[in-house]
C-alpha positions as CSV (number, residue, x, y, z in Angstrom):
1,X,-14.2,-22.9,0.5
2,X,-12.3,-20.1,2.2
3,X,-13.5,-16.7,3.0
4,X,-12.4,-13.9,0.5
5,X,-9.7,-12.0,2.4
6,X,-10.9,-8.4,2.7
7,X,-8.9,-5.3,2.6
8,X,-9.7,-2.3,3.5
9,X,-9.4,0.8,0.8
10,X,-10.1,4.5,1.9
11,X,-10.1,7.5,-0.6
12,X,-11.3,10.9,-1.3
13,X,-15.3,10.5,-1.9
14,X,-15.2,13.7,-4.0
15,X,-14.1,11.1,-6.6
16,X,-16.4,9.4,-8.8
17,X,-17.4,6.2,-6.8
18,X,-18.4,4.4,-9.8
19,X,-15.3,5.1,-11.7
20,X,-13.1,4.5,-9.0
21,X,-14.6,1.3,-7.3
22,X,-15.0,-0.1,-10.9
23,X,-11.0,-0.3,-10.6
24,X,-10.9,-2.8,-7.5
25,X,-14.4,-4.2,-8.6
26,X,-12.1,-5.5,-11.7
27,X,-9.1,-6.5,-9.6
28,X,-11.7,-8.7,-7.2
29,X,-13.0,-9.9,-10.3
30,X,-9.1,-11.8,-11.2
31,X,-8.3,-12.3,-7.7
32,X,-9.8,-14.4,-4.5
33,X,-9.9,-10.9,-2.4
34,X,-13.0,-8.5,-1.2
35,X,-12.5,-4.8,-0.9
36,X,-14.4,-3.2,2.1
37,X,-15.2,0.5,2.2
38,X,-16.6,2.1,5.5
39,X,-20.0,3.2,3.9
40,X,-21.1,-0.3,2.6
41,X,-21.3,-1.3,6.4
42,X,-24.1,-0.5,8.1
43,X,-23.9,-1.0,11.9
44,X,-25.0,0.3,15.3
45,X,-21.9,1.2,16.3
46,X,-20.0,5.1,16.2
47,X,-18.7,5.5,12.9
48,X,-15.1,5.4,14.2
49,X,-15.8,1.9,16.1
50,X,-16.9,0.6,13.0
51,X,-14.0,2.0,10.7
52,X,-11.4,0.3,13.6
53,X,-13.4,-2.9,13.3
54,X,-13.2,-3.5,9.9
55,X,-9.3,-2.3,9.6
56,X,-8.3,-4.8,12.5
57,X,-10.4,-7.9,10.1
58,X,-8.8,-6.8,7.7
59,X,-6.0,-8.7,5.6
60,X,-4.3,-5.3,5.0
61,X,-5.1,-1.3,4.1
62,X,-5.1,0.8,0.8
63,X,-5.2,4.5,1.4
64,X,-5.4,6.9,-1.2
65,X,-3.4,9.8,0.6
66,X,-4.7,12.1,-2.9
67,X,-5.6,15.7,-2.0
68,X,-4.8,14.8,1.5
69,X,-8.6,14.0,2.7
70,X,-8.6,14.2,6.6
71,X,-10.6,11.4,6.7
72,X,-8.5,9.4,4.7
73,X,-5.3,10.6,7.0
74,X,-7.4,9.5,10.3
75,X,-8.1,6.1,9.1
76,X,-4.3,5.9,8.1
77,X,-3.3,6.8,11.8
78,X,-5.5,4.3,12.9
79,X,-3.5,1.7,11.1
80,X,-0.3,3.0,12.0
81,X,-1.0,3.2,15.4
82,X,-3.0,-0.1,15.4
83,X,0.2,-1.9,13.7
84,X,-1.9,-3.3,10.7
85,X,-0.3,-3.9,7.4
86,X,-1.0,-0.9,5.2
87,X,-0.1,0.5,1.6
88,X,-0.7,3.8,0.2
89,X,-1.5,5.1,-3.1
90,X,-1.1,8.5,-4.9
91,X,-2.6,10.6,-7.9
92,X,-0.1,13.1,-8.9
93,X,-2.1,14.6,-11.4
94,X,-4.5,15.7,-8.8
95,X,-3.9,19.0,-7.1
96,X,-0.3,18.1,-5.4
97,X,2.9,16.9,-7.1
98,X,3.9,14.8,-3.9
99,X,2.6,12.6,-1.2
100,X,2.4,14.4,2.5
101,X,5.8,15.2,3.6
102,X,5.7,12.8,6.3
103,X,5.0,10.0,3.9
104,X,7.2,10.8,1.4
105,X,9.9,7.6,2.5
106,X,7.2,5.1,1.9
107,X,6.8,3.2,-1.1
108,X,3.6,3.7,-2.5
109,X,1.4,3.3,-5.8
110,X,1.1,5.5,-8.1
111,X,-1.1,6.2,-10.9
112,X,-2.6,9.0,-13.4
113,X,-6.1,7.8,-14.5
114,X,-8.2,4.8,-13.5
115,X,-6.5,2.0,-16.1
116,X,-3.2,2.6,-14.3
117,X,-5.2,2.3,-11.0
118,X,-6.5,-0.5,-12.0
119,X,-2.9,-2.0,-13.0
120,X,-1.1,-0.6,-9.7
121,X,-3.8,-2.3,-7.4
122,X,-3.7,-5.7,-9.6
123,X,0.0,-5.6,-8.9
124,X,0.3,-5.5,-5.4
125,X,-2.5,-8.4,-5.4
126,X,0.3,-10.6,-7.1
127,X,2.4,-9.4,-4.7
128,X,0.5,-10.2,-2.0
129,X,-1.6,-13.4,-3.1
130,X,0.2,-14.7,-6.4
131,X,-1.2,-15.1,-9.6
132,X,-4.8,-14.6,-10.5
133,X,-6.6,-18.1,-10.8
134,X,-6.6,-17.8,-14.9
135,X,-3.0,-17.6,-15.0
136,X,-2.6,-20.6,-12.4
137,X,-4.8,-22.4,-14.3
138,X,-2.5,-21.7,-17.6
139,X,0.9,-22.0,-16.0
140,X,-0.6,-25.4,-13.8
141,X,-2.2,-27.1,-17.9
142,X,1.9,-26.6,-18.6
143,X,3.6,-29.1,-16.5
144,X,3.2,-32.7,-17.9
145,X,4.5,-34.3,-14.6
146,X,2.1,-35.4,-11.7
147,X,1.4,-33.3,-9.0
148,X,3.6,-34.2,-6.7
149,X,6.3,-34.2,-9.3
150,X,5.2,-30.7,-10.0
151,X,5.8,-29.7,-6.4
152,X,8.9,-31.1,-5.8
153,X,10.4,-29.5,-8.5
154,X,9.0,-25.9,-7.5
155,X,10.5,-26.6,-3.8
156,X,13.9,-27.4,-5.9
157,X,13.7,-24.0,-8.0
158,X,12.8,-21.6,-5.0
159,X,16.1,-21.2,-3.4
160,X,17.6,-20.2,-6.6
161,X,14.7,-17.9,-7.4
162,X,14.8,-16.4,-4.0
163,X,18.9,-15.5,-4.6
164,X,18.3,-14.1,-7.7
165,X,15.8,-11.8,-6.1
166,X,16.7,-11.4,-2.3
167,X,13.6,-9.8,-0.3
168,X,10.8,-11.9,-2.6
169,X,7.4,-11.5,-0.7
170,X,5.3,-15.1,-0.3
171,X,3.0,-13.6,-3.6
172,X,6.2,-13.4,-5.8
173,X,7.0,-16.4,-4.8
174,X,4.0,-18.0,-5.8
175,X,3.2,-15.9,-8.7
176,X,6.7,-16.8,-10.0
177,X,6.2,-20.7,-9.8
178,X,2.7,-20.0,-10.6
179,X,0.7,-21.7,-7.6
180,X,-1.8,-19.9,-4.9
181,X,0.0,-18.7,-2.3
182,X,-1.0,-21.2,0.5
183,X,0.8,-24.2,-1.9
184,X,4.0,-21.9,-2.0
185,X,4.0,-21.4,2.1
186,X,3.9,-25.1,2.3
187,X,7.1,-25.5,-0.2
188,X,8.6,-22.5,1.4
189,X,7.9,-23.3,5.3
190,X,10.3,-26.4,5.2
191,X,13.0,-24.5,3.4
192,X,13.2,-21.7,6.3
193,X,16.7,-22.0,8.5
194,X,18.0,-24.9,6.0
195,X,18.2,-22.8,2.7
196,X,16.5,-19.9,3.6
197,X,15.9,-16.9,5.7
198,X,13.1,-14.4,6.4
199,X,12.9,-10.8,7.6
200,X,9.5,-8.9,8.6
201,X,6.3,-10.4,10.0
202,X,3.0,-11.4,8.5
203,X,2.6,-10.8,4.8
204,X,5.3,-8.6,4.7
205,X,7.4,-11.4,5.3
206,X,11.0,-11.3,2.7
207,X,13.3,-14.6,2.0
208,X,16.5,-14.8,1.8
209,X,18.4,-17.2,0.6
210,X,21.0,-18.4,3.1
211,X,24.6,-19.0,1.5
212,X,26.0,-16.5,-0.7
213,X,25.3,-17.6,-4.3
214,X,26.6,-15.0,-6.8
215,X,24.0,-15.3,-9.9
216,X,26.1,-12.3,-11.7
217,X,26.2,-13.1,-15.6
């Protein structure tokens, strides 16, 4: 079996770590992925070695840029500066209205209590890996043809998908035709420079479809 992937999450520790750990312990729970937070390490290296270490091993970042911690902001330069695949998150409730100025053009989370946390980090897990196994499982008991049936008629269905929603990650992809996302980069991969194109590297990776389609109703 495959390692978990592991991302990364910094945040505030002046919040309640039980509280807001429970949130990604439940999103690990649906999804093949492990969180890593800098204190659960222990090593015998400087602090800031280890934080760099277990950023670069890491699938992608989640910083929670709330209240601005400068911890939090240091370990965000790292990434940035380091080129790693990051996303950030955001309490508005909590003591500013707004995200930093500086990261105020980036798309980011954002919730208002630890259910919507929970909700907001589960959806950029289907963005980024599909959908959970459960829902797999359902969508998989579905289909009455054979397997490779099955796949032949997903590869069939994801250039119109992708046209009706131009930029589509990998995890939408496979959350939409409701396979794990290493089944959909196999359907996909073939499709690339006949039917469709990509922009962006790694898992930020968006398809295009290639002709010009108009799915207006």
């Amino acid at each position: 079996m495959a390692d978990k992937p592991n991302i990364f999450v910094a945040y505030p520790y002046s919040f309640s770590k039980a509280d807001y750990r429970g949130a990604f312990k439940k999103v690990a729970s649906e999804y093949s992925v492990k969180f890593l937070y800098a204190d659960e390490r222990i090593t015998n290296k400087q602090i800031l070695d280890k934080i760099i270490g277990m950023i670069e091993e890491a699938e992608f970042a989640i910083f929670d840029v709330t209240t601005w911690n400068p911890n939090v902001a240091l370990e965000l330069g790292i990434a940035i500066g380091r080129t790693q695949d990051y996303y950030i998150i955001f309490n508005p409730k909590v003591e500013h209205e707004h995200p930093p100025s500086d990261l105020g053009g980036i798309d980011r989370l954002q919730y208002r209590d630890y259910a919507e946390l929970t909700d907001e980090v589960g959806r950029l897990m289907r963005q980024q890996f599909g959908a959970p196994k459960k829902e797999q499982k359902e969508h998989s008991s579905e289909r009455g043809a054979s397997v490779v049936e099955q796949l032949e008629q997903m590869k069939t269905e994801i250039p119109n998908l992708v046209a009706e929603n131009p930029g589509m990650q990998i995890g939408s992809i496979a959350s939409a035709i409701g396979v794990p996302v290493e089944y959909a980069q196999n359907l996909v991969r073939p499709l690339v420079g006949l039917e469709l194109r990509t922009e962006g590297a790694k898992r930020g990776t968006r398809y295009y479809r290639i002709d010009s389609i108009d799915f207006e109703s």
